[in-house]
C-alpha positions as CSV (number, residue, x, y, z in Angstrom):
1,X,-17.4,-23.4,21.4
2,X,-15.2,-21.0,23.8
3,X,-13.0,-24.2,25.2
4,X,-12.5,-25.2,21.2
5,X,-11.3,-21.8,20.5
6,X,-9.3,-21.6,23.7
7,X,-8.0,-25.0,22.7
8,X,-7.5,-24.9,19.2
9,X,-5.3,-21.0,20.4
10,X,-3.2,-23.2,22.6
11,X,-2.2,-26.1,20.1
12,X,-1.5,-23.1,17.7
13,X,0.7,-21.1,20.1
14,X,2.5,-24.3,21.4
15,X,3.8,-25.4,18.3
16,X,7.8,-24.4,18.1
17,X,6.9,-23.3,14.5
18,X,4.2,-21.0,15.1
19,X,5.9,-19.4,17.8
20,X,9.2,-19.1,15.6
21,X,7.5,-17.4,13.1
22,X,5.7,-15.0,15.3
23,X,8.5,-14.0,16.9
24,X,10.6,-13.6,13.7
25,X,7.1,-11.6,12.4
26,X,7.4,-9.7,15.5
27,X,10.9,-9.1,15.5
28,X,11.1,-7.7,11.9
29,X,8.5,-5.1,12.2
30,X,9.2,-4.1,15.6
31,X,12.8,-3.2,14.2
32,X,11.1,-1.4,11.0
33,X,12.0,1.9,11.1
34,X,15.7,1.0,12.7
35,X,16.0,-0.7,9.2
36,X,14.6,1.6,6.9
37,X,17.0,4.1,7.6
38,X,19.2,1.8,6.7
39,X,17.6,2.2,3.0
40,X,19.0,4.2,-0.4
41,X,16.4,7.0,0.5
42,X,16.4,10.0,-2.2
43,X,16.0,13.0,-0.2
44,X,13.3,15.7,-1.3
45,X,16.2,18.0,-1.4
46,X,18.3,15.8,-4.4
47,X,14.9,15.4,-6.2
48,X,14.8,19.9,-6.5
49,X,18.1,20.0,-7.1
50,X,17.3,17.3,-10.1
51,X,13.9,20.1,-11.2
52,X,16.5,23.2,-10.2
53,X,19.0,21.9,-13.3
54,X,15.9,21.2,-16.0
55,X,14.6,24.0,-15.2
56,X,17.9,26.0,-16.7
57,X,18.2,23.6,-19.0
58,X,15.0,24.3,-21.0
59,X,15.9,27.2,-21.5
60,X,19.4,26.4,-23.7
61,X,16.5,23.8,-25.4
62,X,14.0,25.9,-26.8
63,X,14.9,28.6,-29.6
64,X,15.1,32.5,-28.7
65,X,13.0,33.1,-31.5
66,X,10.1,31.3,-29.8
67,X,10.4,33.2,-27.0
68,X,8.9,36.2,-29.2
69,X,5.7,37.3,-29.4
70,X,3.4,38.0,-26.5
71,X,2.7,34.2,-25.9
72,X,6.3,33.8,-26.2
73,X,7.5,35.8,-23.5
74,X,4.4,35.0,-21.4
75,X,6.2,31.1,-21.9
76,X,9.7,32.5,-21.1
77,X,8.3,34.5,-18.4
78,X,6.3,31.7,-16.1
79,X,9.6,29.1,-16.9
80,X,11.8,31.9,-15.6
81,X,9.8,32.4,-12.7
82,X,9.3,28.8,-11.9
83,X,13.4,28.5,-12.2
84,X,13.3,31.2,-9.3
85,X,11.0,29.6,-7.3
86,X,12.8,25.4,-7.7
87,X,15.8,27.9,-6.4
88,X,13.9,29.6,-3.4
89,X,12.3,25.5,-2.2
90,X,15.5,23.9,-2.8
91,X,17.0,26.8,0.3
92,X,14.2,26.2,2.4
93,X,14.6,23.0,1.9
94,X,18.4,23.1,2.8
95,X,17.6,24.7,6.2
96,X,15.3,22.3,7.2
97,X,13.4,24.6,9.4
98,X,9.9,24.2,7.7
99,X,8.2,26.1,5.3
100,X,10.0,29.3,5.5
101,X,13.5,30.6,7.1
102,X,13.2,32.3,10.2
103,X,14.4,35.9,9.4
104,X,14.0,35.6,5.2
105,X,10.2,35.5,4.9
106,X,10.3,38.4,3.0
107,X,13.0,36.6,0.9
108,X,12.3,33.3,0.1
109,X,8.0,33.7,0.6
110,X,6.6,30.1,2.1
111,X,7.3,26.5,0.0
112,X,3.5,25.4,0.1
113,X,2.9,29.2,-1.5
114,X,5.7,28.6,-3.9
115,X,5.1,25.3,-4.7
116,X,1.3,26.3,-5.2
117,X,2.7,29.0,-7.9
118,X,4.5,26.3,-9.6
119,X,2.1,24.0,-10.5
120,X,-0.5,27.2,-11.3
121,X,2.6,28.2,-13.9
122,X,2.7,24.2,-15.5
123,X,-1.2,24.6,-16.0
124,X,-0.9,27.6,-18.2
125,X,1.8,25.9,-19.8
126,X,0.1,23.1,-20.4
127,X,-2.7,25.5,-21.9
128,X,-0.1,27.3,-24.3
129,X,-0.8,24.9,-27.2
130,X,0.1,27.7,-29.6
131,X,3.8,28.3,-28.2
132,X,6.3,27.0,-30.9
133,X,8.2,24.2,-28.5
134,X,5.5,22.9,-27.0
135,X,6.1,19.5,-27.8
136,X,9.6,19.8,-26.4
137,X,7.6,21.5,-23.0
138,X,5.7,18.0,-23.0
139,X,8.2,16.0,-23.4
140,X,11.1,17.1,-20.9
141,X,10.0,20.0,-18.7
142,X,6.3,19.1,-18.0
143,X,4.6,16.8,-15.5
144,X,1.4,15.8,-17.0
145,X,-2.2,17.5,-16.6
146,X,-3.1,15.2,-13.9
147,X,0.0,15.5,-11.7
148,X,-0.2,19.1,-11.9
149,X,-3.7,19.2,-10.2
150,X,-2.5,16.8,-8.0
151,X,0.2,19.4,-6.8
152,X,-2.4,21.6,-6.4
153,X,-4.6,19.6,-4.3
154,X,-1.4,18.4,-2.3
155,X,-0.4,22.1,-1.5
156,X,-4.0,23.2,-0.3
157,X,-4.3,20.1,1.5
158,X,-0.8,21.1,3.5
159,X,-2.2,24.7,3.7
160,X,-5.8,23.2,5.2
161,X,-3.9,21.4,8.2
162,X,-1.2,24.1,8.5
163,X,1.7,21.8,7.9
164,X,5.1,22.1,6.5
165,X,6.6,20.0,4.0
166,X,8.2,16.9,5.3
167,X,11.9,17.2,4.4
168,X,12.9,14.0,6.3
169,X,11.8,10.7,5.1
170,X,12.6,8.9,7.8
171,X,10.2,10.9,10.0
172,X,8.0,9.1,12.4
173,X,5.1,9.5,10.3
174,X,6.7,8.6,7.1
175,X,8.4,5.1,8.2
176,X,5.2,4.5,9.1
177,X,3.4,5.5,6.7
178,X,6.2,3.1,4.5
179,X,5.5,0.4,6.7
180,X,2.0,0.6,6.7
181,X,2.3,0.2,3.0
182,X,4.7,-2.9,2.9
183,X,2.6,-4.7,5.2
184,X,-0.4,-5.0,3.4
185,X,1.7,-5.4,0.0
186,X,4.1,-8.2,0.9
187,X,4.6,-9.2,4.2
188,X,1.0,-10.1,5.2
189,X,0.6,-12.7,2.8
190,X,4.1,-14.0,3.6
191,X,2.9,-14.4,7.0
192,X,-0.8,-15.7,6.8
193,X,0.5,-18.3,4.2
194,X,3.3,-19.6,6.4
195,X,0.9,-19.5,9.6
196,X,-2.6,-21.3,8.0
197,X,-0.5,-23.3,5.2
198,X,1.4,-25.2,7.6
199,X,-1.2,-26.0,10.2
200,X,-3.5,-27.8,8.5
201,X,-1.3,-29.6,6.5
202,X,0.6,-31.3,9.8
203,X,-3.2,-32.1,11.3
204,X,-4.0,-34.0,8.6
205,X,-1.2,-35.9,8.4
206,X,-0.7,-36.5,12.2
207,X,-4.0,-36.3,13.9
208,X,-5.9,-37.7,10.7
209,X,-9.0,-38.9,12.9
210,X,-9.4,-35.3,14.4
211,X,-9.4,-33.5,11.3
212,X,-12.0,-35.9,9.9
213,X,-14.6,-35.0,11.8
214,X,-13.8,-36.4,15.0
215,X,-15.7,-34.8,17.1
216,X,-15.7,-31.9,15.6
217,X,-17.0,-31.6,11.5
218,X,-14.2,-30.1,9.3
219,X,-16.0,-26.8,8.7
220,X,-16.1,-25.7,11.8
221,X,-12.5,-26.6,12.3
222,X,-11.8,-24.5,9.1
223,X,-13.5,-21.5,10.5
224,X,-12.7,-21.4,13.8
225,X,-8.8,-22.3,12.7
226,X,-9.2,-19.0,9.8
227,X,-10.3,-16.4,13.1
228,X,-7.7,-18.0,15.5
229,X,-4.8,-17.2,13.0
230,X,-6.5,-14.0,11.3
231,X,-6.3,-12.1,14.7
232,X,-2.9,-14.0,15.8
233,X,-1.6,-12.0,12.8
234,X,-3.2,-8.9,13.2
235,X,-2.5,-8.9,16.9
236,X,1.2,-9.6,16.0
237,X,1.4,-6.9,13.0
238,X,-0.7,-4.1,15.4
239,X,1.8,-4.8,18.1
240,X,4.7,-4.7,15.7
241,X,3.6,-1.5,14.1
242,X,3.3,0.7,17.4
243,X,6.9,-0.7,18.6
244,X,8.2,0.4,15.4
245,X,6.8,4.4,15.7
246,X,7.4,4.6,19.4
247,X,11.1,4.0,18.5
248,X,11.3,6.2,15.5
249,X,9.6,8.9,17.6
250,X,12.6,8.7,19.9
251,X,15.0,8.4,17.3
252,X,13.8,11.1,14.3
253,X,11.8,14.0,14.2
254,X,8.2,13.0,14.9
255,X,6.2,14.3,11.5
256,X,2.7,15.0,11.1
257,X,-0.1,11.8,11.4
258,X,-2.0,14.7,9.4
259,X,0.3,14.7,6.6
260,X,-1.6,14.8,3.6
261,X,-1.6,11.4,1.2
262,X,-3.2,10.8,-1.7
263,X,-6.0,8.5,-2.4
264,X,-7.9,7.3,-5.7
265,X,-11.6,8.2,-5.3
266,X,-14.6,8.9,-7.8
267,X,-11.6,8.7,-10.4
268,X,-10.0,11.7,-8.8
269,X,-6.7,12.1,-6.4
270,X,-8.1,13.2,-3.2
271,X,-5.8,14.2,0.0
272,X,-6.6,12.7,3.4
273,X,-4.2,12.7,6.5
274,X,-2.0,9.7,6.8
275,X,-3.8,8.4,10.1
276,X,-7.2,8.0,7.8
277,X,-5.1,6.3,5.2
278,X,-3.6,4.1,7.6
279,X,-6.4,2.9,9.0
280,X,-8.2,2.6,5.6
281,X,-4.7,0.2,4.2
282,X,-5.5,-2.1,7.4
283,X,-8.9,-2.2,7.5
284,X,-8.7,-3.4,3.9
285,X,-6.2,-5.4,4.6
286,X,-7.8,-7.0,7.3
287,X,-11.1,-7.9,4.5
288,X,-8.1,-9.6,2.5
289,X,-6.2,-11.1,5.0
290,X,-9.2,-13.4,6.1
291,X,-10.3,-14.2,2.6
292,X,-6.3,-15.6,1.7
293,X,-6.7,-17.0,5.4
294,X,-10.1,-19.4,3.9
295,X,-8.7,-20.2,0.6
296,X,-5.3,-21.3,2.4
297,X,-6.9,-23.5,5.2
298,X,-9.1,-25.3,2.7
299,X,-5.9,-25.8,0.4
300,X,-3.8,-27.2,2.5
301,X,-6.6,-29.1,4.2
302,X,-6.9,-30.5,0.6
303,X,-3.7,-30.6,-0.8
304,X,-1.9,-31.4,2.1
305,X,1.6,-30.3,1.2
306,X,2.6,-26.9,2.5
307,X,5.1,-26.0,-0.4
308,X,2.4,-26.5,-3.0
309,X,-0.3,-24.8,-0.9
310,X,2.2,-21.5,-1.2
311,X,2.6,-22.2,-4.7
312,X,-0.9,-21.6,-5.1
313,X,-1.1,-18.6,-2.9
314,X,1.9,-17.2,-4.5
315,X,-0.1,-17.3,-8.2
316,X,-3.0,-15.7,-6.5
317,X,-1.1,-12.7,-5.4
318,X,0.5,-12.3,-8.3
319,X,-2.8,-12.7,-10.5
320,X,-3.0,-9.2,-11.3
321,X,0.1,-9.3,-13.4
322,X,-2.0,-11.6,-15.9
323,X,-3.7,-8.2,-17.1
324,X,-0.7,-6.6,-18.5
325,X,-1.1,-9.3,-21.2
326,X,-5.0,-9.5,-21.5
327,X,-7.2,-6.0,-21.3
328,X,-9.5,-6.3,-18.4
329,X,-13.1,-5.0,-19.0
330,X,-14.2,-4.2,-15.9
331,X,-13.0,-3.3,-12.1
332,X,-14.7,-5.9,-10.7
333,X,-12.1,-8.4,-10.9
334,X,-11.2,-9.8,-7.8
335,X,-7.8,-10.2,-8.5
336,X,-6.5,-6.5,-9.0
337,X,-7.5,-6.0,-5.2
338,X,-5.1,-8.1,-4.2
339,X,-2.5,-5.0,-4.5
340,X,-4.3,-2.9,-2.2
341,X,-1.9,0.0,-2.2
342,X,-1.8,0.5,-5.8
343,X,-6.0,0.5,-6.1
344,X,-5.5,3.1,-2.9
345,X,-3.3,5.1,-4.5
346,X,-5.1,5.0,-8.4
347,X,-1.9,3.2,-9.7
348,X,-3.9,0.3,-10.7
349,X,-6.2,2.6,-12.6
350,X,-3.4,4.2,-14.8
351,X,-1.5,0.7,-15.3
352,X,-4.2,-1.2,-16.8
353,X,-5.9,1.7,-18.0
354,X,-10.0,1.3,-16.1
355,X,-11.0,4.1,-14.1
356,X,-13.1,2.4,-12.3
357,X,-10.7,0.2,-10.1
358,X,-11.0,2.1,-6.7
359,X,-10.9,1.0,-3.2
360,X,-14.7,1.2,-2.4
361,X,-15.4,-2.0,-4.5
362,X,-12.9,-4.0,-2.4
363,X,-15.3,-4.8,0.7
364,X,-18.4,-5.6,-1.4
365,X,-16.0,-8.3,-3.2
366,X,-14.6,-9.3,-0.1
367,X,-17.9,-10.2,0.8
368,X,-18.5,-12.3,-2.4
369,X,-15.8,-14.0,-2.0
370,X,-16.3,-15.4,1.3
371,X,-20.1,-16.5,0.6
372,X,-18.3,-18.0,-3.0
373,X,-15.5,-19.6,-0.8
374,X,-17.8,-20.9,1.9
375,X,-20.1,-22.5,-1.0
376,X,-17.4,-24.2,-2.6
377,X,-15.6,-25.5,0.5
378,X,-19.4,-26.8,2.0
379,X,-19.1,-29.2,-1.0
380,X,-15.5,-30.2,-0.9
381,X,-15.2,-31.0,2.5
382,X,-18.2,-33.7,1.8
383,X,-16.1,-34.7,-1.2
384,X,-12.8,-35.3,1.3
385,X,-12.8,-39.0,2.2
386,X,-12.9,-39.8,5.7
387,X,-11.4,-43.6,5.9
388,X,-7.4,-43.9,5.8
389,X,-4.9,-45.7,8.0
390,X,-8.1,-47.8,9.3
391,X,-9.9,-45.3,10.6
392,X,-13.7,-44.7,9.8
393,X,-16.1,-42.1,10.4
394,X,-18.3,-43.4,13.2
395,X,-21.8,-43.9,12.0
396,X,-24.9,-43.5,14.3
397,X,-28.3,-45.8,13.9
């Protein structure tokens, strides 16, 4: 079985095609970070400038008269000091020496502290039901409930690793952290379709009798074909990956691999550092990967046409978009984990509305839908008929 793997590596990595798109693969996110900063990034310092004006604006919004009272000027006062503080970030911010300016501790305090302030302010505005304008609070000055507490937990969770806010986006750690992200969104069913979709298809058509069976049966051509180019891929996209930080650590400032990020857990935001959620985006993506992998090599084993095999593929990626139109009933469906950022993150959860999508349930499916795979293709592959061209399967008496 080790010289069919070693073989099967070698036709894979001889083929002019193969080796085109690896290096193009390689190439592209190698070069990553060199072409994100290339991007229309908005700064953290435009988006406070952006809260700086709406927090004065509010202000020419709501009524004097509603400002009396003592819940009024409780109202006026947190808004007026949340203004001061947007001010105090946005300088910090400006100086770009962390989470204070040297010399003006006294001054400007510390962003996480600020920031912290902030979002303790938006609660008890959120609580002020009574307040006269507190529809208009809702509707243009307030983040909702659950963004709030996510400020909060962000905050502590910068205070608990003894960071400073990242001003730079295009920081080591967050290109990576963006790249991380696009991989397992886009690119790595780009490449797994264009690796396994092709493959098959030109076996079957040129080397017919070897595909058949001959001397090998198809299903352990299938399989050992899925591994090779699962950890061609992965091996490529690992490699790619590290290239890509090692040159934006030269070329930016490094950033934290403990930055906090957020991810969608017991349906609750919870903040982990970016190396854990790295490695929990690949490791997923890695249970995915080699699922799309089977379903392709069968398909084009199949269908033999490479255009409609990523046809297919294409609709199965986009699959969850099927359940904007129809309301799913449970977070069990397969197809939602398909965008594994978005279940990471808990957007999945708020878009179609079900708590219970979360990232825990994608290796248990992953696992379901191998066995389910590997039953359906044990039958198809006896369905597949073996005579064409004048070729037969070889019987023994």
């Amino acid at each position: 079985m080790k010289k069919v793997f070693k073989w099967n590596g070698l036709l894979l990595l001889r083929d002019w095609k193969t080796r085109l798109i690896i290096l193009g693969f390689l190439i592209f996110l190698g070069s990553f970070s060199l072409l994100y900063r290339q991007s229309n990034v908005v700064l953290p310092e435009m988006q406070i400038r952006e809260e700086y004006s709406d927090s004065h604006q509010i202000f020419r919004m709501i009524p004097a008269s509603h400002f009396e009272g003592e819940l009024g000027q409780e109202v006026q006062q947190r808004l007026g000091r949340n203004s001061m503080l947007i001010g105090l970030n946005r300088y910090i911010l400006t100086q770009q020496e962390g989470n204070t300016v040297a010399g003006l501790e006294d001054v400007v305090s510390d962003y996480v502290n600020n920031g912290r302030e902030m979002a303790v302010n938006n609660l008890f505005l959120h609580d002020a039901t009574e307040f006269e304008s507190y529809d208009l609070l809702l509707d243009v000055y307030l983040p909702t409930r659950e963004e709030v507490e996510q400020q909060v937990g962000f905050y502590d969770a910068l205070e608990r690793y003894d960071l400073d806010f990242e001003w730079n986006p295009f920081s080591a750690s967050q290109v990576l952290q963006q790249q991380i992200e696009l991989f397992v969104s886009v690119v790595m069913f780009i490449a797994i379709a264009l690796l396994a979709g092709d493959h098959f298809t030109k076996d079957q058509v040129k080397n017919y009798s070897v595909t058949q069976g001959l001397p090998l049966s198809m299903k352990t051509q299938w399989r050992g074909r899925t591994i090779l180019i699962w950890a061609i891929s992965w091996l490529v996209a690992l490699l790619g990956i590290a290239i890509s930080y090692l040159v934006s650590l030269f070329s930016e400032t490094t950033g934290s691999l403990w930055y906090p990020i957020g991810v969608y857990f017991n349906q609750a935001v919870r903040y982990i550092p970016l190396w854990q959620y790295g490695l929990l985006l690949i490791g997923l993506g890695m249970l995915v990967s080699y699922v799309f992998i089977l379903i392709i090599n069968g398909l084009s084993w199949m269908i033999r046409n490479i255009y409609l095999t990523l046809f297919v593929v294409g609709g199965l990626v986009l699959l969850p978009m099927v359940w904007t139109f129809f309301t799913p009933v449970t977070g069990w469906q397969p197809s939602f984990y398909t965008d594994i950022v978005s279940v990471v993150s808990g957007q999945s959860a708020r878009v179609y509305q079900l708590q219970t999508i979360e990232f825990w349930r994608l290796p248990i499916i992953a696992v379901v839908m191998w066995v389910l795979i590997e039953l359906i293709f044990h039958f198809i592959f006896k369905l597949i008929p073996t005579q064409t061209f004048g070729l037969r399967r070889r019987i023994s008496k």
